[in-house]
VEXDREN-2710 file (C-alpha; in Angstrom, 1 decimal):
% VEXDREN-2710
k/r/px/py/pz
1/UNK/0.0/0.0/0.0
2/UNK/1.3/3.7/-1.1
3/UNK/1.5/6.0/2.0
4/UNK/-0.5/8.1/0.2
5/UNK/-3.1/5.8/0.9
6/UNK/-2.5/5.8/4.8
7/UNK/-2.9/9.9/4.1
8/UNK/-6.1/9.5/2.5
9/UNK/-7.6/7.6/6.2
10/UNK/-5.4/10.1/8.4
11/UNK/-5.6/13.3/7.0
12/UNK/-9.4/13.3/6.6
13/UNK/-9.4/12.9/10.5
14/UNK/-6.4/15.2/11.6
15/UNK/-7.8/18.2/9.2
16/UNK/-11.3/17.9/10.4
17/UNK/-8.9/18.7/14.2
18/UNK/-12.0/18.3/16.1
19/UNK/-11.3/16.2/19.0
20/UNK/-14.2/15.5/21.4
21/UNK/-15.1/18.0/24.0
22/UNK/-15.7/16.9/27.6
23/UNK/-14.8/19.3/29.9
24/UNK/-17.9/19.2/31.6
25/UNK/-16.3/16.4/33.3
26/UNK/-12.9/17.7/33.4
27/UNK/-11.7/15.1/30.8
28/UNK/-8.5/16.7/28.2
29/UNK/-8.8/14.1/25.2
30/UNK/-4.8/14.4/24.0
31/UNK/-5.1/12.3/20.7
32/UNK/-1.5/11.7/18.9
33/UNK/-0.8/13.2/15.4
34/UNK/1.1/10.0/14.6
35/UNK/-0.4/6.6/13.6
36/UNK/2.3/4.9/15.0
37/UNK/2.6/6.6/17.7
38/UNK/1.8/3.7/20.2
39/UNK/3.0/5.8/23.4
40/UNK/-0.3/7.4/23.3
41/UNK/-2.0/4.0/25.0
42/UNK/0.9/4.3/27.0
43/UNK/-1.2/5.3/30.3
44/UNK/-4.8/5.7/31.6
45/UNK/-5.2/9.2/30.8
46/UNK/-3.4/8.9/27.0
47/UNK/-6.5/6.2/26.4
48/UNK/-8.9/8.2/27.2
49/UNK/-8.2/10.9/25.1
50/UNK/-8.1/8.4/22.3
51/UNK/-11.2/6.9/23.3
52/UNK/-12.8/10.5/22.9
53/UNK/-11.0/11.5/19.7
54/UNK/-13.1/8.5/18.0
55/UNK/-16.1/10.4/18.8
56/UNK/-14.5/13.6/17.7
57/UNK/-13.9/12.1/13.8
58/UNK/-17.6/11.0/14.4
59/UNK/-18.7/14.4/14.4
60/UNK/-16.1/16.0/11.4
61/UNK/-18.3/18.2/9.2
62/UNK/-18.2/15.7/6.7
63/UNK/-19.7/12.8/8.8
64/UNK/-22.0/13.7/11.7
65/UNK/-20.7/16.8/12.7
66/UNK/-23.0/18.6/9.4
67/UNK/-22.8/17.0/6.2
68/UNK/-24.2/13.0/7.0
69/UNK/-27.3/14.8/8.1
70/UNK/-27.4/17.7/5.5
71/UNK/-27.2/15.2/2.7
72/UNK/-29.8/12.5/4.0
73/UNK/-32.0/15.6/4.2
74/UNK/-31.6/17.1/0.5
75/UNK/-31.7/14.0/-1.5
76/UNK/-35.5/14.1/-0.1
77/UNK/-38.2/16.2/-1.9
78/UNK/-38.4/19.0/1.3
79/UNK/-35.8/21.1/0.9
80/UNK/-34.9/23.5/-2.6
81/UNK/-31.9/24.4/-3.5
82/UNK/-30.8/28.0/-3.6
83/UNK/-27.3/28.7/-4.1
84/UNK/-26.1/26.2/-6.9
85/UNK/-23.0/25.3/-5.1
86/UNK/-21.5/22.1/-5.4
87/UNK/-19.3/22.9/-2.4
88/UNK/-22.9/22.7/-0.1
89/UNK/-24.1/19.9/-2.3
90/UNK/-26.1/21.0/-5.2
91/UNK/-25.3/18.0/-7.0
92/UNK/-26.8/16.0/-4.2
93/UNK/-30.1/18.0/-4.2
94/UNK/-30.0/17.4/-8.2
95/UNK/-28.8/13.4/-7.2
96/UNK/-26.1/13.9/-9.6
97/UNK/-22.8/13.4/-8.1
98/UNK/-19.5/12.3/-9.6
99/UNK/-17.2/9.8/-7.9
100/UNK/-15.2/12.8/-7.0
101/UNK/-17.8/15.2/-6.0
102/UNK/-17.0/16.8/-2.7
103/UNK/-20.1/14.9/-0.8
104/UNK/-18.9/11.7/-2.1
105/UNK/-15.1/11.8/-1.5
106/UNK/-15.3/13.8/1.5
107/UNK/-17.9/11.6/3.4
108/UNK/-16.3/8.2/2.3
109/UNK/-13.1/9.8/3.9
110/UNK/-14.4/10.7/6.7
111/UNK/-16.0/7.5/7.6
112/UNK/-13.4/5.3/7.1
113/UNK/-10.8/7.7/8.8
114/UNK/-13.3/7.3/11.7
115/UNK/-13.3/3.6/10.9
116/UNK/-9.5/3.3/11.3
117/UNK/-9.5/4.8/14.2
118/UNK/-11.8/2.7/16.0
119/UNK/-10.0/0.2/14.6
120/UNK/-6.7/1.1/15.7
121/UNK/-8.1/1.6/19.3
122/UNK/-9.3/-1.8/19.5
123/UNK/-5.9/-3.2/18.1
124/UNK/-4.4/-1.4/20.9
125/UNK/-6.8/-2.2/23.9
126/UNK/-5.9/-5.6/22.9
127/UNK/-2.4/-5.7/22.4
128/UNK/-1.9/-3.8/26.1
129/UNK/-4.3/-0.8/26.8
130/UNK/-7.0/-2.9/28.1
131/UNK/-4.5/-4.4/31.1
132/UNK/-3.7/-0.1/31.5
133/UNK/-7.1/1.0/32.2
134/UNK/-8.7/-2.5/33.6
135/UNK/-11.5/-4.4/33.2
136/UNK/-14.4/-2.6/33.8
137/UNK/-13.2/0.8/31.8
138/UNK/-11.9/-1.6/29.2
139/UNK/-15.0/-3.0/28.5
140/UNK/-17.3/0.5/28.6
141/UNK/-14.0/1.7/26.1
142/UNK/-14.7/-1.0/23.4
143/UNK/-17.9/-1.2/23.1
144/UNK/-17.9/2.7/22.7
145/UNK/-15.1/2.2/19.9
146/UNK/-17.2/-0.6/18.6
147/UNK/-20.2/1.9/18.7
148/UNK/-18.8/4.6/16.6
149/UNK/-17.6/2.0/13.9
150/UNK/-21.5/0.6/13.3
151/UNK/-22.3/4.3/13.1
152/UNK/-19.7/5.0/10.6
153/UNK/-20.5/1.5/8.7
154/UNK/-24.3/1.9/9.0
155/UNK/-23.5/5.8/7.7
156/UNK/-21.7/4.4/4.5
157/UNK/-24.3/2.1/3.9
158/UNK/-26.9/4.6/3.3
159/UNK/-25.2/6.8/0.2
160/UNK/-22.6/4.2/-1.2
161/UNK/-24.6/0.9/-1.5
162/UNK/-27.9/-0.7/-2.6
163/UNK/-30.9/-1.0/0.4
164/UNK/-30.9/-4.5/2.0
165/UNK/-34.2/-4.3/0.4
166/UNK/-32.9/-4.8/-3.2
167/UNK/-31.5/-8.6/-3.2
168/UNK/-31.8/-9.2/1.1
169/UNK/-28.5/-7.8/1.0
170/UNK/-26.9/-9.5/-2.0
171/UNK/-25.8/-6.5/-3.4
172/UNK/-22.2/-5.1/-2.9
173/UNK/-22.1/-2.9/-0.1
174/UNK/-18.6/-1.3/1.0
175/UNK/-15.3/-2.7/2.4
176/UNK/-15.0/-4.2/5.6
177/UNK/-12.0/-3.0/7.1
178/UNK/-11.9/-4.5/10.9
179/UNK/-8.1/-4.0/11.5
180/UNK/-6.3/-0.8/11.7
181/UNK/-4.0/0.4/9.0
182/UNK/-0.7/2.1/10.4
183/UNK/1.6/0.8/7.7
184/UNK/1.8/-0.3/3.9
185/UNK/0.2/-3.5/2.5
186/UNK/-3.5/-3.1/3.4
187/UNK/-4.8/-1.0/0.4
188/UNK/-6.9/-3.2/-1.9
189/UNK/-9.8/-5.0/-0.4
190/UNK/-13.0/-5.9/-2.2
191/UNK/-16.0/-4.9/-1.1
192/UNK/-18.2/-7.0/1.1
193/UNK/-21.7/-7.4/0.4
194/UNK/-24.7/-5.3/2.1
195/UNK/-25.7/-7.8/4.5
196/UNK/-21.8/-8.9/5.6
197/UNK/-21.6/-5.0/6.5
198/UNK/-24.8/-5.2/8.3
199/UNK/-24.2/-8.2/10.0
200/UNK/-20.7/-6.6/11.3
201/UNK/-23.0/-3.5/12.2
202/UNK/-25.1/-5.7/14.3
203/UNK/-22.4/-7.1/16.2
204/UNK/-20.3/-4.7/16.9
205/UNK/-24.3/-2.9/18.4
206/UNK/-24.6/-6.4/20.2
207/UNK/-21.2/-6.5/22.0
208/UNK/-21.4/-2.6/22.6
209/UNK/-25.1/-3.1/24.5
210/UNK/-22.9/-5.9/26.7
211/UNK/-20.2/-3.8/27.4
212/UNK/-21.9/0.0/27.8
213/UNK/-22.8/1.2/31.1
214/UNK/-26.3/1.7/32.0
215/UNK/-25.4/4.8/32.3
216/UNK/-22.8/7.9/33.3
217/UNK/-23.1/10.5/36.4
218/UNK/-23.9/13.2/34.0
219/UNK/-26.5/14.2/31.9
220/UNK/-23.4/15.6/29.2
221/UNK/-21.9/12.3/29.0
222/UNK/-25.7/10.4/28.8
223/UNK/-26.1/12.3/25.6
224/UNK/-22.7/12.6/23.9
225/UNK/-21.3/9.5/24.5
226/UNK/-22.6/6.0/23.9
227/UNK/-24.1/3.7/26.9
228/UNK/-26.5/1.0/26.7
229/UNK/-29.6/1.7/25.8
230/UNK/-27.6/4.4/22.6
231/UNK/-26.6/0.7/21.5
232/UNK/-30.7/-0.5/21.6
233/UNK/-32.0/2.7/19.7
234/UNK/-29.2/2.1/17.1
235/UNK/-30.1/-1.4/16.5
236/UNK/-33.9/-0.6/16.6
237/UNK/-32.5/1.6/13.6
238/UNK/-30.3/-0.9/11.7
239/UNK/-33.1/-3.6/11.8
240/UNK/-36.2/-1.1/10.2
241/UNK/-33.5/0.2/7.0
242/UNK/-33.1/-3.8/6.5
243/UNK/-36.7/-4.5/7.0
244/UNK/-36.5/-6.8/9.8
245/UNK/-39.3/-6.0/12.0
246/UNK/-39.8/-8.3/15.0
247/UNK/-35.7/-7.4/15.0
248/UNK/-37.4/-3.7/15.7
249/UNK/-39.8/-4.8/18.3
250/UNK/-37.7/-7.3/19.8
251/UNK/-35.0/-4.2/20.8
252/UNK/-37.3/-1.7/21.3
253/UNK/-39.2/-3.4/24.0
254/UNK/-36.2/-3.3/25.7
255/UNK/-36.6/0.4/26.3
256/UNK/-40.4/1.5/25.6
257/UNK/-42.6/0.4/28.4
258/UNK/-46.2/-1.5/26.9
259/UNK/-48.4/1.9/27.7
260/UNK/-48.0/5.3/27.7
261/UNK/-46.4/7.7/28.9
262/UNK/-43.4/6.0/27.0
263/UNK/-40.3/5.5/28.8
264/UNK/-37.4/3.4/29.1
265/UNK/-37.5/1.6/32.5
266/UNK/-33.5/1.0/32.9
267/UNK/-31.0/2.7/32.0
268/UNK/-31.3/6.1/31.1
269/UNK/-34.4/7.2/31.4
270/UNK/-35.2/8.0/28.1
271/UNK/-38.9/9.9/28.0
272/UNK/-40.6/12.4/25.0
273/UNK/-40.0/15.8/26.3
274/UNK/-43.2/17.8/27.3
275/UNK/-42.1/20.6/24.8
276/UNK/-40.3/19.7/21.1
277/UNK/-38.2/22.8/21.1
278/UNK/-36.6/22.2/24.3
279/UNK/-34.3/19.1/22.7
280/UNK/-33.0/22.0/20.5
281/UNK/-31.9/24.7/23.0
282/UNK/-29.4/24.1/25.7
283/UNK/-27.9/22.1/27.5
284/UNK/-29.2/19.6/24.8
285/UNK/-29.2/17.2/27.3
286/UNK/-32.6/15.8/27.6
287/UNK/-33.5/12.3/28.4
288/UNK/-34.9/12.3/24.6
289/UNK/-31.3/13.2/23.1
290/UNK/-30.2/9.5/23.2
291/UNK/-27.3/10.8/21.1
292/UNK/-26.0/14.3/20.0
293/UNK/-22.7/15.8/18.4
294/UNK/-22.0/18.2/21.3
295/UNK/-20.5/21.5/19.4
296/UNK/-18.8/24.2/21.2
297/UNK/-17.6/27.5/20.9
298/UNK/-14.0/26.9/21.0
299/UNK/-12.0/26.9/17.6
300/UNK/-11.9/23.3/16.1
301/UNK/-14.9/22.0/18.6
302/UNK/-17.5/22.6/15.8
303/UNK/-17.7/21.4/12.2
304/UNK/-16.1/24.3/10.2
305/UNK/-17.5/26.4/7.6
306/UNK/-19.8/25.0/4.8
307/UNK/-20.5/22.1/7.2
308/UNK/-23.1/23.3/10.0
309/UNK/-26.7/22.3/10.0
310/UNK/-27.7/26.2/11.2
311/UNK/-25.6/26.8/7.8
312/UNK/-27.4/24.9/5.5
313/UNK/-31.1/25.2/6.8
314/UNK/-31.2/28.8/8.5
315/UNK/-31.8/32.2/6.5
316/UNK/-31.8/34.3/9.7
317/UNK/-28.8/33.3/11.4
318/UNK/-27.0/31.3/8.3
319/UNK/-26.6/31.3/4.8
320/UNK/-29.9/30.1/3.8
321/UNK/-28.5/26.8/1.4
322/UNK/-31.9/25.3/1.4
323/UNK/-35.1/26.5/1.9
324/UNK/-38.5/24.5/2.7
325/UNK/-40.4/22.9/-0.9
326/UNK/-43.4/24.9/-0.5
327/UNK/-45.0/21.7/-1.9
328/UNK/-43.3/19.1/0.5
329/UNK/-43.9/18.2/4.2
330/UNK/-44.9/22.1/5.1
331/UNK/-48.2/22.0/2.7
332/UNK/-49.8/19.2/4.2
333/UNK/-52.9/20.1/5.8
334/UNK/-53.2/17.5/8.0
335/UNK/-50.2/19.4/9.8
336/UNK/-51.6/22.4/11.4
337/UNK/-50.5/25.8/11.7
338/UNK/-50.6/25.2/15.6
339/UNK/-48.4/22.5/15.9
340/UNK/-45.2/23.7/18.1
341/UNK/-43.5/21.9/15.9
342/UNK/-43.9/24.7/12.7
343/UNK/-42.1/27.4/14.8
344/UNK/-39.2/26.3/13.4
345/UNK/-40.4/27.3/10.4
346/UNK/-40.4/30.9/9.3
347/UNK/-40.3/33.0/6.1
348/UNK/-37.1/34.6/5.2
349/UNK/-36.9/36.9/1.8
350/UNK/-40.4/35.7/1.0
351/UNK/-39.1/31.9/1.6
352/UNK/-40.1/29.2/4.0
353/UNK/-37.0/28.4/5.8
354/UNK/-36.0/25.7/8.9
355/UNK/-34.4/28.7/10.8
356/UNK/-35.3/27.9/14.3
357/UNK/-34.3/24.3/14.6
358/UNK/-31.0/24.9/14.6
359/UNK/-30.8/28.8/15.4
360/UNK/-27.3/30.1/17.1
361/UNK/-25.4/31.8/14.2
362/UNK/-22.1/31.5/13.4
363/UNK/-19.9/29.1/14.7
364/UNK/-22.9/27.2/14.7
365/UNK/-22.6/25.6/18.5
366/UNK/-26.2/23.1/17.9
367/UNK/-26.0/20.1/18.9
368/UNK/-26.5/18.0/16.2
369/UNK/-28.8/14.9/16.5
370/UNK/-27.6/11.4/15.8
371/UNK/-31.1/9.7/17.2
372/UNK/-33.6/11.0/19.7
373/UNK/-36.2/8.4/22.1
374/UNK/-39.0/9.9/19.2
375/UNK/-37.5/7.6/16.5
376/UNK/-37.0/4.5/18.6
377/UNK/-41.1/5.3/19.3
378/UNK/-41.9/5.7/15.9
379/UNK/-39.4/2.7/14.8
380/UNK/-41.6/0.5/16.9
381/UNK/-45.2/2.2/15.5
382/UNK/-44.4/1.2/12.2
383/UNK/-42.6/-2.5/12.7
384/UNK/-45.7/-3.7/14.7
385/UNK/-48.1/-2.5/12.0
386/UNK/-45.9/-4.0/9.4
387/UNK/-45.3/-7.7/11.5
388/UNK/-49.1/-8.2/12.4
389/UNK/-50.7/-6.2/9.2
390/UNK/-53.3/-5.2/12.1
391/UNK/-54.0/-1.3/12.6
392/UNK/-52.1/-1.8/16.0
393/UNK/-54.0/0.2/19.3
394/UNK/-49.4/0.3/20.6
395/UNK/-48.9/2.0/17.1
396/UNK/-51.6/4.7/17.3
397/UNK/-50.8/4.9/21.0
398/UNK/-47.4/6.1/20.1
399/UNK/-48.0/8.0/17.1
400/UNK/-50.3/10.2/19.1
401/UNK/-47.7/10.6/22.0
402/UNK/-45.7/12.3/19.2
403/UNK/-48.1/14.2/17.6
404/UNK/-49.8/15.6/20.9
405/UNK/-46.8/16.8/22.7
406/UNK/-46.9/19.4/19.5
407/UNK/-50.9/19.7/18.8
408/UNK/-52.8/18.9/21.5
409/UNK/-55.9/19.2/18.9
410/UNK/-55.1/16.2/16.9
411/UNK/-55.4/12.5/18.4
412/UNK/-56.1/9.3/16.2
413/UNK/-57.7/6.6/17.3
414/UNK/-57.9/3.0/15.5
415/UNK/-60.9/3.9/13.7
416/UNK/-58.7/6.5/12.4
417/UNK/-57.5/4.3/10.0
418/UNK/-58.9/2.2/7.7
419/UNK/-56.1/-0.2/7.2
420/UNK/-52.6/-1.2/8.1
421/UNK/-51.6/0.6/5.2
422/UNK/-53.1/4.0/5.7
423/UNK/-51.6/4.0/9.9
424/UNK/-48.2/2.8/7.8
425/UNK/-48.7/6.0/5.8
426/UNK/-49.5/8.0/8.9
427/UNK/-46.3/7.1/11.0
428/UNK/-44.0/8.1/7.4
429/UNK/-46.1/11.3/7.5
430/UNK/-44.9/11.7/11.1
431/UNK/-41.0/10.9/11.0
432/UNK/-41.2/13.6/7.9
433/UNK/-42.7/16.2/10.2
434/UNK/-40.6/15.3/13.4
435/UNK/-37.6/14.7/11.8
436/UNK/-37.4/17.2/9.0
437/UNK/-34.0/18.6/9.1
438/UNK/-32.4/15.4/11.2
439/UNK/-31.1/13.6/7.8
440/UNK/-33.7/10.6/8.2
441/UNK/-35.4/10.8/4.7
442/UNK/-33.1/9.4/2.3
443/UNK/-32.7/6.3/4.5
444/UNK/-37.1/6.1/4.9
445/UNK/-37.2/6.2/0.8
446/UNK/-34.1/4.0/0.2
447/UNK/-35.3/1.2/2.7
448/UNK/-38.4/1.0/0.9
449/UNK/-37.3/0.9/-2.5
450/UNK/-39.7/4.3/-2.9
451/UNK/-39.2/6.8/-5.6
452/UNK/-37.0/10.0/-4.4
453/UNK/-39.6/11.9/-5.5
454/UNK/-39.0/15.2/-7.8
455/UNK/-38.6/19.0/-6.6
456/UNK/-37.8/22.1/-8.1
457/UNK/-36.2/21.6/-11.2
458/UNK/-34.6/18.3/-10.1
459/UNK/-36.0/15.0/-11.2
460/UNK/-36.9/12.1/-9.7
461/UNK/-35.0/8.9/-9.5
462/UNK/-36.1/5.6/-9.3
463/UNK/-34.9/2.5/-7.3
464/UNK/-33.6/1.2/-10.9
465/UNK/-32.0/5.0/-12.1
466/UNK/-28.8/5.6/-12.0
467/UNK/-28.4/8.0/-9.1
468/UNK/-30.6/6.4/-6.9
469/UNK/-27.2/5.8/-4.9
470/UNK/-24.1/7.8/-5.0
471/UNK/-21.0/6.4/-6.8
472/UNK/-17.8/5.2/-5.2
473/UNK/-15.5/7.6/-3.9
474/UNK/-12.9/8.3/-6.7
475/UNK/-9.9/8.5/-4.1
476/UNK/-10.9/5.0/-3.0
477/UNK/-11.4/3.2/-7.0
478/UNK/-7.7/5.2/-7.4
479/UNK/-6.0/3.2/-4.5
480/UNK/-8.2/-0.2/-4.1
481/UNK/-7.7/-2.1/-7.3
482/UNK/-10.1/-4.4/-5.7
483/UNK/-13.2/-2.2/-5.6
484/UNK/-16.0/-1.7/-7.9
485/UNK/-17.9/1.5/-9.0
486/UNK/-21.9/1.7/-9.1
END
């Protein structure tokens, strides 16, 4: 392998500088430049900061510190395009992309980079770290490294590689790199297929809900950092993209009690938070905010410019990217004009614009969402519908517990619906409501083989069109003989 190569993982990481945050708890993460630097598992302390620097390349601005989210949002039919820029991802909007557009080299870099490191950290726990730190912090330290390499995996999954859906996972997915690379020789592997890469994302989720903590002393650390029940939402996640729903229900018992109000009975209490605005305004620390990039003030503690959510979406305190389609989610009548939910909506330059959702200006300190206790909920609405083709009385429970913590005027009831199919069509209605501008669409059209449906003057793409998935990074097909385009 080229060292060039080794820069293309390293690089990504060390440029995007932004190592993890936690001085809440008085924690200095002190990550080493150097990938062979080895002296920095050398003591308790040193491993820690490596443990939080995995989290940091987590949240780069091309992977979940901005970008992941931005582009899962604008490949969907909500959002217009107003600036033309292929630097903020006009070719996605337009699902055009080259294999060496920005969005598809930078993201691909930017996973793996996180990838590696993960990787590199559980090479090292085992060679010596884990005898440093002992047993028990050993254990809650790989299964957080294990943790942030499903995200990263599962992240990849969603741009680069055909849904499960297509084949049961027969298609090729991406490579499956589970060893780190500090040194030449490792450059061409082929890529595994979609359900390999799940399966790996599954069991690293598995191992991490063993080896989490219930949970930490702090509310900071119980949103930014992974424990046991971050493991269960993740997986309830993982099993609806590959259509597996008793998989969904199965995990999602685990932390939804049988009745409302909804709650997780161990672990952290995760709970729906009387008032939807409050998971967006500080601390960001809610029981709801299973997980959230934490973002900061201080230079290289937030994603950078051209990367931030409040960037992209904001007119008022950003640069306005992307306003609302007038004709998407925001024209349905069935979502009223009293729902607390559409103040964070306004009109900017006569345009509808997401500028409250993520509204402190620049350097754009929001946390950003990776996946709130309202997803798990709705995960589980729509897998019992879909397992017992019943209009299920848990299903409309829940799907009113999110809709009535925003408009108290609304409630369904089973008579509401008709058939399974219409409550199905009801709980898509609501994730595209809840979770517009939280980078969920893309994955709800993909898993279902569903049409991206066309918007402004882009058009739409079918599960069989070219586009439907991005191509292949272009600095990866350069230095991995062994892996094929799209």
């Amino acid at each position: 392998m080229r060292y060039s190569y080794i820069k293309y993982f390293f690089i990504a990481t060390l440029g995007s500088g932004l190592f993890f945050s936690c001085k809440r708890d008085s924690l200095t993460p002190t990550p080493q430049t150097s990938i062979r630097d080895i002296s920095s598992f050398s003591n308790a302390s040193r491993i820690q900061g490596q443990l939080l620097s995995l989290y940091a390349s987590l949240k780069g601005g091309n992977l979940y510190g901005g970008r992941y989210v931005i582009y899962g949002d604008i490949r969907g039919e909500d959002f217009l395009n107003q600036t033309s820029n292929l630097v903020t991802g006009s070719d996605v909007w337009n699902l055009n992309p080259t294999n060496s557009a920005t969005a598809v080299v930078g993201l691909w870099a930017q996973a793996y980079a996180t990838i590696n490191l993960c990787n590199i950290f559980l090479d090292q726990m085992a060679a010596g770290g884990s005898n440093i730190v002992g047993a028990t912090l050993s254990a809650n330290y790989i299964a957080e490294a294990k943790l942030v390499r499903a995200i990263s995996y599962y992240s990849l999954l969603q741009y680069y590689a055909r849904p499960y859906a297509d084949g049961n996972g027969s298609k090729p997915g991406v490579p499956l790199r589970l060893s780190g690379i500090t040194n030449e020789g490792h450059s061409d592997l082929a890529r595994s297929t979609v359900a390999e890469v799940y399966t790996q994302i599954i069991k690293d989720l598995n191992d991490a809900e063993t080896g989490l903590p219930l949970s930490y002393s702090s509310a900071y650390n119980n949103t930014t950092r992974g424990h046991r029940n971050t493991a269960i939402a993740l997986k309830t996640r993982v099993y609806l993209t590959m259509q597996q729903y008793p998989n969904v229900i199965t995990e999602a018992n685990k932390i939804v009690s049988a009745t409302a109000p909804f709650t997780a009975s161990t672990g952290v209490t995760h709970a729906l938070q009387a008032d939807i605005t409050n998971v967006f305004k500080t601390p960001y620390t809610t029981t709801e905010s299973i997980l959230s990039m934490p973002m900061t003030s201080t230079t290289g503690d937030n994603p950078g410019t051209q990367n931030q959510l409040g960037y992209y979406y904001a007119k008022v305190t950003g640069n306005g990217e992307y306003s609302l389609n007038p004709s998407g989610i925001i024209a349905d009548a069935g979502w009223l004009s009293t729902d607390k939910r559409r103040t964070f909506i306004s009109t900017s330059s006569g345009k509808p614009y997401l500028n409250y959702k993520y509204a402190i200006g620049s350097p754009y300190t929001d946390y950003v969402p990776v996946i709130r206790y309202a997803e798990v909920l709705l995960s589980l609405a729509e897998a019992k519908v879909r397992s017992t083709n019943t209009v299920d009385a848990q299903s409309v429970a829940i799907l009113n517990a999110i809709r009535n913590r925003s408009d108290v005027t609304t409630t369904f009831t089973v008579a509401s619906f008709a058939t399974p199919t219409d409550l199905i069509n009801a709980i898509l209605k609501e994730r595209r409501i809840e979770f517009l501008g939280e980078g969920l669409r893309n994955t709800d059209l993909l898993r279902l083989l569903q049409t991206i449906p066309a918007k402004g003057t882009a058009q739409s793409k079918t599960s069989s069109d070219v586009g439907y998935i991005w191509p292949i990074s272009s600095s990866e097909l350069s230095l991995n003989k062994l892996c094929t385009d799209n």
